[in-house]
SEPALUM-966145 format. One record per residue (C-alpha): residue in one letter; y, z, x. Coordinates in steps of 0.1 Angstrom, whole numbers, plus 5000, padded with zeros to 4 digits. Example, Ala and Ser with C-alpha at 12.3 -4.5 7.8 and 13.67 -1.06 7.14 Angstrom:
BEGIN
code  py  pz  px
a  4955  5078  5123
s  4989  5071  5137
REM end
This chain:
BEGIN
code  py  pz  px
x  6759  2807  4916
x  6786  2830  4905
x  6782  2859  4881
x  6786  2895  4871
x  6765  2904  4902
x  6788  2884  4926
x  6783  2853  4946
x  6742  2840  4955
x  6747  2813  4976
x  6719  2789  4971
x  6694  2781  5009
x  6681  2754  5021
x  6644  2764  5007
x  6664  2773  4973
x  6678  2735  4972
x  6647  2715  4987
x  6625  2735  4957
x  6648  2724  4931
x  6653  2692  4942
x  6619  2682  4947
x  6615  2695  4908
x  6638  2670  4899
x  6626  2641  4916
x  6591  2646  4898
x  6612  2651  4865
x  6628  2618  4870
x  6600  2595  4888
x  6570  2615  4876
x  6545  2642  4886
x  6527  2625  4911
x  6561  2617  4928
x  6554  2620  4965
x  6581  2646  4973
x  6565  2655  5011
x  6581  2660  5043
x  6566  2624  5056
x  6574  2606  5019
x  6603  2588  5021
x  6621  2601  4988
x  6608  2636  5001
x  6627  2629  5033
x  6659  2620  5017
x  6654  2650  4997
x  6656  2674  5029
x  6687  2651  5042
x  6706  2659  5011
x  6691  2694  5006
x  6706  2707  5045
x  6739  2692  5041
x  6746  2705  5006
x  6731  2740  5021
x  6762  2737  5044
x  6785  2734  5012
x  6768  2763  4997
x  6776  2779  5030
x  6815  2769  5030
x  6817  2782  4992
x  6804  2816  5003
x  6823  2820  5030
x  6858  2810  5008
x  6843  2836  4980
x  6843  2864  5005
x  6873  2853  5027
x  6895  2866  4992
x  6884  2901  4998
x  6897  2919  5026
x  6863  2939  5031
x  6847  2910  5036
x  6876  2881  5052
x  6873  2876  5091
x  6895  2864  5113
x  6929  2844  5103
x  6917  2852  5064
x  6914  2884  5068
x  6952  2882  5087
x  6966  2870  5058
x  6948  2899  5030
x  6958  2927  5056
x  6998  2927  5045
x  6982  2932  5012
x  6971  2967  5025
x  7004  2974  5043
x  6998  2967  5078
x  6989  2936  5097
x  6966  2933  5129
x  6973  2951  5164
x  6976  2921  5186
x  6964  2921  5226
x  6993  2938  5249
x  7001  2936  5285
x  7004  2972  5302
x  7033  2984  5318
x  7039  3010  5342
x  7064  3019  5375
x  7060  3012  5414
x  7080  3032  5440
x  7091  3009  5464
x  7096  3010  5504
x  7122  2994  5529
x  7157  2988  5533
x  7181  3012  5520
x  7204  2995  5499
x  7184  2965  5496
x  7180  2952  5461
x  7146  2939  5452
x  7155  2913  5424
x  7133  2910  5394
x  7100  2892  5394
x  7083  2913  5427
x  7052  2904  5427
x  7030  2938  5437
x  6991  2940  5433
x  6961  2963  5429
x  6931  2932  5445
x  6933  2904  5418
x  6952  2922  5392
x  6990  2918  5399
x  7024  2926  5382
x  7054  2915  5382
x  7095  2939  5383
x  7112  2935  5349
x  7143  2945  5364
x  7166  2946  5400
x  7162  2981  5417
x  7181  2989  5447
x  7169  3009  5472
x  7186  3040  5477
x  7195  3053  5508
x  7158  3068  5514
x  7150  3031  5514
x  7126  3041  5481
x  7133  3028  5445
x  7116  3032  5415
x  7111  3002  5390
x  7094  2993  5357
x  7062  2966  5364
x  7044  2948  5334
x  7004  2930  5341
x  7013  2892  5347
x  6978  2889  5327
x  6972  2904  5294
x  6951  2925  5281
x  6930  2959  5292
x  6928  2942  5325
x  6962  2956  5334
x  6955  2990  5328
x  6945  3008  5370
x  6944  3040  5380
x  6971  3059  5399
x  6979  3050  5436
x  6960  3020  5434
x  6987  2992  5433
x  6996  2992  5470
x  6997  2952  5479
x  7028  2935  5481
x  7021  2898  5471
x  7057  2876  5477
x  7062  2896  5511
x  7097  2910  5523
x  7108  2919  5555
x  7126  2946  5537
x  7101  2955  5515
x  7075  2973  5536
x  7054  2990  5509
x  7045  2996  5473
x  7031  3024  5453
x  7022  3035  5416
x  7025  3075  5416
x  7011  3071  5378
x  6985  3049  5358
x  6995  3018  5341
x  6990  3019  5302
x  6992  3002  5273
x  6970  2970  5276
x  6947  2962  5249
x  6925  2930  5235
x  6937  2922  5202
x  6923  2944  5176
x  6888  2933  5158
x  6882  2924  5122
x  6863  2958  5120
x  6890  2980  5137
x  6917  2962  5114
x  6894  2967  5083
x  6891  3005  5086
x  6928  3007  5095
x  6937  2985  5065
x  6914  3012  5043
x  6936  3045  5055
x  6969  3029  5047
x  6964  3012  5016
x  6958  3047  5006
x  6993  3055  5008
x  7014  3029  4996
x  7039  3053  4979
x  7060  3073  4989
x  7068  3110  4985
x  7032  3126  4991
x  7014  3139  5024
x  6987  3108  5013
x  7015  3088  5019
x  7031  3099  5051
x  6998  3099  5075
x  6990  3055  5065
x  7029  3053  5073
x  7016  3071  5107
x  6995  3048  5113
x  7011  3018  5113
x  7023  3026  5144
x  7005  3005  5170
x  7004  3035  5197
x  6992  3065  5169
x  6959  3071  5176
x  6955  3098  5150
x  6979  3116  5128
x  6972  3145  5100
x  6995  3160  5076
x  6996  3193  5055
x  7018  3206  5033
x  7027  3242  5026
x  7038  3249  4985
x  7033  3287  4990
x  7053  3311  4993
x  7046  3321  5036
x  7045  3302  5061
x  7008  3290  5070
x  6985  3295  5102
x  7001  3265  5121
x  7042  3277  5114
x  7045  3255  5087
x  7076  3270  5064
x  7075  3273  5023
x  7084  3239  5007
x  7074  3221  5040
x  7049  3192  5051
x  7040  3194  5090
x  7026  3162  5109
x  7004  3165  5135
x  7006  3131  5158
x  6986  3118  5189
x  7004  3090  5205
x  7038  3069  5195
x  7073  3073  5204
x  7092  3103  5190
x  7118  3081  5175
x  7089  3056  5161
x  7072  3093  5147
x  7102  3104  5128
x  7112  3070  5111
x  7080  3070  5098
x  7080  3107  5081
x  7114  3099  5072
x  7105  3065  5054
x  7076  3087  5034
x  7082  3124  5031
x  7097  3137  4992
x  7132  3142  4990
x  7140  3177  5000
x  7111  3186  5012
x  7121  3201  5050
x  7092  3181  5078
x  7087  3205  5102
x  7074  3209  5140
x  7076  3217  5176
x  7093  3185  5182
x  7122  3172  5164
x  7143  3144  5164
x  7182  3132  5150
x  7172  3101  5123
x  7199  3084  5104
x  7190  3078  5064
x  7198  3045  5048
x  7235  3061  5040
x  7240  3064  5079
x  7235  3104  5076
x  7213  3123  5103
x  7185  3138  5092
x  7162  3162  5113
x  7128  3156  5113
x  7102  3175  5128
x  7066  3170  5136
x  7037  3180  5164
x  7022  3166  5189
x  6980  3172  5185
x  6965  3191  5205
x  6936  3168  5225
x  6904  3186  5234
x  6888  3167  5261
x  6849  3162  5261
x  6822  3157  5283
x  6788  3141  5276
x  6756  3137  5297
x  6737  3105  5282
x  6697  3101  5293
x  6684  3069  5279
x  6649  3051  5281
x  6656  3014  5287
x  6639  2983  5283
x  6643  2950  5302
x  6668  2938  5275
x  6690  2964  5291
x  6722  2946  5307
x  6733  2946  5338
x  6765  2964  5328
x  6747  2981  5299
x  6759  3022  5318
x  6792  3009  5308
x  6785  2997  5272
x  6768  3034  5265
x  6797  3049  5273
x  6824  3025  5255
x  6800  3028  5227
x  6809  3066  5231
x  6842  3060  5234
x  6848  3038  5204
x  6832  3065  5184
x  6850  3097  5197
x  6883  3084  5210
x  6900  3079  5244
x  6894  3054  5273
x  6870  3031  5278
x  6857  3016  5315
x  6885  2991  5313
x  6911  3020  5303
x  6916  3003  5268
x  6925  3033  5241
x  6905  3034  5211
x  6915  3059  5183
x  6883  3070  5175
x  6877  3099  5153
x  6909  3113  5132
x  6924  3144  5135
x  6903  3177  5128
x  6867  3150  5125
x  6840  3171  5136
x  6824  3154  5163
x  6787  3150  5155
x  6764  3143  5183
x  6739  3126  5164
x  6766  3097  5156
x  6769  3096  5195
x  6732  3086  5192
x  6735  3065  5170
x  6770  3048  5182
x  6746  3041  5217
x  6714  3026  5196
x  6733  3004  5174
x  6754  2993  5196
x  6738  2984  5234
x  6709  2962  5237
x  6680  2976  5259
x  6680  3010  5246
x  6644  3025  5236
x  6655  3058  5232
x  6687  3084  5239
x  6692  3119  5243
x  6732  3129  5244
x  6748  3165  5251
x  6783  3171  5247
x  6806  3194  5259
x  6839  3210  5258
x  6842  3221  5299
x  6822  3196  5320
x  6797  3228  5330
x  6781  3239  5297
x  6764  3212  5277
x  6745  3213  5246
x  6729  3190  5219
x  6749  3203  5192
x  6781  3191  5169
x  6816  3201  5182
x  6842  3218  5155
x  6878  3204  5158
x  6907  3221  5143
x  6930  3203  5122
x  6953  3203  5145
x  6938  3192  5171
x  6921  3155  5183
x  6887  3151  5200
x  6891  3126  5226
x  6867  3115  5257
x  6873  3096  5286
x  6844  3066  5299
x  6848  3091  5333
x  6835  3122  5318
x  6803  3105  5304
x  6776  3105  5330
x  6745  3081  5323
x  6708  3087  5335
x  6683  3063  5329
x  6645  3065  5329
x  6628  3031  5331
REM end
């Protein structure tokens, strides 16, 4: 039933009570309304499948609410909010190849790191070294596709002139498509800032870039410049992650009229009258953790449960997780609180009887205590710096 409380949808039990009710209200009170009666077996046929109705109604009640939608409902509401979801992406990187100088290695080279291979986007020709350098995307998509340096080495359509193949840098960029949780809290930042012309408004805009991780913006309305450079009458942005031009059309879009955005890194973007404007902004400042997890298992612990522990860290803090997929974690100057790494692992991983987590800022002095971040700077940990030890 529907009123000023919300939406009770009615059970089974709740249906099968009042139904039974009826029946003795209708055929009398010494109806036989029990489980082996016949009318009291009709009863539960009609009670379960109306409970299913009940069940459709609640679920189209919450599916208008974008707190509450999942899945292609909650697609629809997120435009509403000024973003839409972060679909799965296939990572790119570059391979050096080998062989022939002058050769040209035509697009669609299939190279490999085991069962993970990649295809050339484009013709490279060797130069006379016999080496080129070419831009390779995961024929698979996904976090799959993201492997460490010097790992693809396998050449899969072989070529006598093609004698070998390496990757002098990590493939990035592959991610599953984002969940209904990740693309609620998202949705909840930028449909803070819907307007335009205030700092509230610039960071959402931010972070509707699919590669931000984490933005922050101040503003300075005195009358000396502030601790981090910022000029009088000027907003500074501090970014982690997205492409410089992506950055500034994105300050530009939001930022007052004549107010100056300023930073270490600026770039030339025209207005809508075709005029170049400058527009400035920071890169953040990462600060790369450490954490030593010691956890008491159970035997509902999984068999790739070390992982979960430290994706479940991972998702909490920031950075990459054991399949090199980038999560954005906490925002920019967030404390990092080590008691939310607890609880990020017990919530989270099945098995877990109890945790004990320190963090650190070096990888040699550890400590169960919270870390400060300044706001200009980003916490972020990689799955590789969190070591896992496990009592039985």
């Amino acid at each position: 039933m529907l009123d000023e409380n919300g939406f009770k949808r009615k059970t089974y039990d709740d249906l099968l009570t009042d139904m039974s009710a009826k029946a003795k209200e209708m055929f009398g009170a010494n109806a036989n309304v029990s489980e082996r009666a016949v009318l009291g077996i009709l009863i539960r046929i009609m009670a379960w499948f109306l409970s299913l109705a009940w069940m459709a109604i609640e679920q189209v009640y919450h599916a208008a609410y974008r707190k509450s939608a999942e899945g292609a409902q909650l697609d629809k509401l997120l435009p509403l909010a000024g973003t839409t979801r972060n679909l799965e992406e296939y990572a790119y990187g570059e391979v050096t190849l080998t062989g022939t100088p002058n050769y040209t290695v035509e697009s669609g080279f299939l190279v490999s790191k085991d069962d993970i291979q990649f295809e050339t986007i484009e013709a490279v020709t060797l130069d006379v070294n016999g080496q080129g350098t070419v831009e390779i995307v995961c024929t698979e998509i996904g976090p799959i596709g993201n492997v460490e340096a010097n790992s693809i080495t396998q050449i899969v359509n072989t070529d006598a002139n093609v004698t070998s193949v390496t990757n002098a840098k990590a493939t990035s960029g592959g991610r599953n498509k984002e969940t209904d949780l990740e693309a609620r809290e998202r949705s909840n930042i930028t449909v803070e800032g819907q307007g335009s012309g205030t700092t509230a408004s610039v960071r959402p805009e931010l972070l509707k870039i699919s590669d931000v991780r984490a933005a922050r913006v101040i503003e300075n309305y005195g009358d000396e410049p502030d601790e981090f450079g910022t000029p009088i009458r000027s907003i500074q942005a501090f970014v982690l992650g997205g492409s410089d031009e992506e950055v500034a059309q994105a300050i530009l879009n939001k930022k007052a009229g004549g107010i100056r955005p300023h930073g270490t890194t600026f770039v030339q973007i025209p207005d809508l009258s075709g005029d170049l404007k400058r527009i400035g902004f920071t890169r953040a400042k990462e600060v790369n953790l450490f954490a030593r997890v010691t956890i008491t298992k159970n035997s509902s612990f999984e068999a790739d449960g070390e992982n979960q522990v430290k994706n479940a860290i991972v998702k909490y803090i920031g950075g990459a997780d054991t399949n090199n997929q980038l999560y954005a974690g906490l925002n920019m100057g967030e404390k990092v609180y080590y008691s939310q790494c607890i609880k990020a692992v017990a919530m989270n991983v099945p098995g877990i009887v109890d945790v004990d987590i320190e963090l650190s800022k070096d990888g040699v002095a550890y400590s169960s205590a919270n870390i400060d971040i300044a706001i200009n700077e980003v916490a972020q940990i990689s799955s590789n710096n969190i070591e896992v030890n496990s009592n039985v």
